[in-house]
C-alpha positions, 0 to 999 in steps of 0.5 A: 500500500503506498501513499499514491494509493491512499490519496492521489489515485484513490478513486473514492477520494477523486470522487469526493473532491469532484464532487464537494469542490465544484466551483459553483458551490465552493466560492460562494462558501470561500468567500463568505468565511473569508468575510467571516474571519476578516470581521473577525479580525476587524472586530478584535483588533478595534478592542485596546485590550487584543494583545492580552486576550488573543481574543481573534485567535479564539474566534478562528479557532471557533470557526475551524473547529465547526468546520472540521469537528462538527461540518466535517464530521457529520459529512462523513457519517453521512457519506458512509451511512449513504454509500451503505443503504444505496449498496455502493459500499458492497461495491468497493468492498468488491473492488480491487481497491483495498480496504485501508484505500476505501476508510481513506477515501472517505475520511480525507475525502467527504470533508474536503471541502471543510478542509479547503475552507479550514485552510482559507482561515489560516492567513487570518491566524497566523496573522492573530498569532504574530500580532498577539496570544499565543504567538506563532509558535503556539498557534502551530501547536494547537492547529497540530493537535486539532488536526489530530482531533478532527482525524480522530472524530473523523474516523469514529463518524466513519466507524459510526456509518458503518454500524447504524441502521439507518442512513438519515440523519446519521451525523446528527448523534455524532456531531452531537458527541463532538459538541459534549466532549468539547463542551466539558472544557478542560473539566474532565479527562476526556477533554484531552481528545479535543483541542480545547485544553491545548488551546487554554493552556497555550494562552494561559487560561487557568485549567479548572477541574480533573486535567493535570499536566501529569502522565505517571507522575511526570509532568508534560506539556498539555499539546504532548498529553492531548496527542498521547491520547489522540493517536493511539485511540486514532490507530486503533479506531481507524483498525475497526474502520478498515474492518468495516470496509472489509465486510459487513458481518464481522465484528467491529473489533478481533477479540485480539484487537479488543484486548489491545483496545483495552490494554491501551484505555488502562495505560492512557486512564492510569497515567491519568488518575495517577495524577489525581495525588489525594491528601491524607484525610480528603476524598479523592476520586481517581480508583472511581474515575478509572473504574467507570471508564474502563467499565464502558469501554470494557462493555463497548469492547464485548459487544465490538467482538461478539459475533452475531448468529450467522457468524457463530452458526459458520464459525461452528461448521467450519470447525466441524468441517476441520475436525474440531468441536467448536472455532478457537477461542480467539477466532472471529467466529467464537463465543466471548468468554475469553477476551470478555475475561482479559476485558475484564482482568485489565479493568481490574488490575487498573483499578487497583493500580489506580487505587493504591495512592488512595489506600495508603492515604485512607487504610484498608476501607478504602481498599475493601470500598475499591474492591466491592466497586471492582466487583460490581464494574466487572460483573457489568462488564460480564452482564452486558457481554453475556447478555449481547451473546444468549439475546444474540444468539437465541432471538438474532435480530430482535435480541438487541430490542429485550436486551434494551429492554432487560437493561432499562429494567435493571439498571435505568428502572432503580435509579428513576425510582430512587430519584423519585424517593428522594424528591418525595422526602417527607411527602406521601412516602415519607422517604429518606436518602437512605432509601434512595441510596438502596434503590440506586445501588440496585443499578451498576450505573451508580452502584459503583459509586456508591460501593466505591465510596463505601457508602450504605448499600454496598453489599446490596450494590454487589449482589444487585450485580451479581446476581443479573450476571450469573443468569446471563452467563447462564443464558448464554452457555445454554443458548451457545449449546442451542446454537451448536445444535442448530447449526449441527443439525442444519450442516446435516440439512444442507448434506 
């Protein structure tokens, strides 16, 4: 694969740019953001005060951000999406073009047009940064890294394409992901996949909330903390895209690459956390923070890697055909249970990595309190992955409808319930935050936090978990057994 291949003679990228660059479309819109960023400029450099606050440099980074982040993005979810309801990406997944070339075709090409519009912008802001904050220097850092976000959010709206059921309004949800992460500011960890900490921090904002310019207790600046978060995240979200390219029915992720996934998360979450120091006899939230994060993107994860009926049914007969019982534990094919299991070992092994500043600080409570929440993340993790596998397997396409169904009921249900007794505290049910504390800790959502807090519903919280987990791998190994036997009895059908 050669870089000639990727760009110049890709003929899905040549299709976009024929397309999105017409002139007729093109000018109208070049001259209205050269018009935008001239009054911008005119506007920023008429205040006495420009020098101190780069407030023209902000403004163009406004603009290229919604260009980029939220145009952009939402194009390509909607090429993809498109491309896929009218058949055209069976098309190129038939062709001699290779999948990288195809994921490159749309990530570089349906937001062509957001580009060239980004790159009428920059005049104006090299003109801001040698005239006032952050200088040139700065301003290179932070267009740097937000060409590495916009990639980043670009490859997940592709990814997003792929994957949805319907091709209307496919970029709406991711735009809108785009819009949250950004919205938090510099207030919460994720933020370092955006540009909006590298920017505050090169003009001198004063960063309020989780972000620290520590990685394992080493201090970085904020533009090589952002970038150590983007692109490894990039690479590994661009592999799952390339794997939608090449088929349809596969997994998103091999258990494999899942596993790396994961690994990747705890590295990038721990070196995080462990910048949260706690002081002796103050609460510090970072063991919390890691669970949950590494706990959503365990439960993302298992269902990335689990296959559907088709998939396991052709999984079981081409073992059958090899001689074997049933496909390697590791093929695309196979049932969950071992990467589920690495899933969850490397959440677990964060967790208490991530907790021990907090037990030397507080004492074995709060080890016994990281503990039951670890107990209640894993067995979520466990829920979710064996409940996508025995509804998957049993019901097929219909599955997806009671698993939603199953989770509203178990987990979303309690936390209404026990909102609901609180806001009733003292009135018709004579309620109290005890109450309401018991309810929430029947759902994992909160009830890990309230076991990691060792507040009062702990053991409540674990078995609240526990329980739902056992029958759903219960479920799930009979509805493994069901599916072997139907696909046995099928193979003998077809002979």
């Amino acid at each position: 694969m050669t870089l000639a291949e990727l760009v110049w003679e890709n003929p899905l990228l040549i299709k976009h740019v024929r397309s999105r660059l017409r002139p007729q479309q093109l000018y109208p819109m070049m001259i209205v953001v050269a018009v935008l960023c001239g009054l911008v400029m005119w506007g920023a450099y008429s205040s006495s005060d420009v020098s101190e606050t780069g407030a023209a440099f902000s403004m163009l980074l406004l603009i290229q951000g919604g260009l980029l982040l939220l145009v952009g993005t939402s194009e390509i979810a909607n090429a993809v999406a498109g491309a896929r309801a009218s058949g055209m990406l069976d098309f190129h997944r038939i062709s001699p073009q290779s999948p990288v070339a195809t994921a490159a075709g749309f990530i570089l090409g349906a937001p062509i047009r957001e580009w060239v519009l980004t790159a009428v912008t920059i005049p104006f802001s090299i003109g801001a940064c040698c005239t006032a904050k952050p200088g040139p220097l700065g301003g290179l850092v932070v267009f740097v890294v937000l060409i590495a976000s916009a990639l980043l959010f670009h490859t997940i709206a592709l990814l997003v394409g792929t994957t949805t059921p319907t091709s209307r309004s496919t970029g709406g949800p991711v735009a809108l992901l785009v819009f949250i992460l950004h919205s938090t500011g510099a207030t919460l960890p994720v933020a370092l996949f955006t540009v909006v900490p590298t920017a505050m921090a090169v003009m001198g904002v004063e960063r309020p909330g989780l972000i620290r310019d520590t990685f394992y207790m080493v201090k970085l600046p904020v533009p090589l903390l952002s970038l150590l978060h983007i692109l490894p995240m990039l690479a590994l979200v661009f592999i799952a895209g390339v794997r939608r390219m090449r088929s349809e029915r596969v997994p998103i992720y091999s258990k494999l690459q899942a596993v790396a996934f994961q690994a990747a998360m705890a590295f990038l979450v721990l070196g995080d956390v462990l910048g949260l120091a706690p002081v002796e006899g103050q609460p510090s939230f970072g063991s919390l923070i890691a669970i949950y994060l590494l706990s959503i993107s365990g439960a993302l994860l298992a269902l990335a890697c689990t296959p559907g009926a088709g998939e396991y049914a052709k999984g079981i007969w081409r073992a059958r055909k090899q001689g074997q019982a049933h496909p390697g534990a590791w093929e695309d094919r196979a049932a969950n249970w071992q990467p589920v299991a690495a899933l969850v070992g490397i959440m677990m092994v964060a967790g208490l990595l991530a907790s021990a500043p907090e037990v030397m600080a507080n004492g074995l409570e709060k080890a016994g309190a990281v503990l039951a929440s670890l107990v209640v993340a894993a067995a979520a993790v466990v829920t979710v992955a064996s409940g996508r596998q025995a509804f998957g397997l049993r019901y097929r396409k219909a599955g997806a409808g009671y698993l939603g169904l199953f989770f509203f009921v178990v987990w979303v249900l309690p936390i209404i319930v026990g909102a609901l007794l609180e806001a009733s505290k003292g009135g018709l049910l004579n309620s109290s935050s005890e109450a309401m504390k018991y309810a929430w800790a029947l759902s994992p959502l909160t009830g890990i936090g309230i076991a990691g807090n060792g507040e009062a519903g702990m053991v409540l919280a674990m078995l609240a978990s526990v329980i739902p987990a056992a029958v759903m791998m219960y479920l799930s190994r009979e509805a493994e057994q069901q599916a072997r036997k139907e696909a046995q009895e099928g193979r003998k059908l077809a002979a």
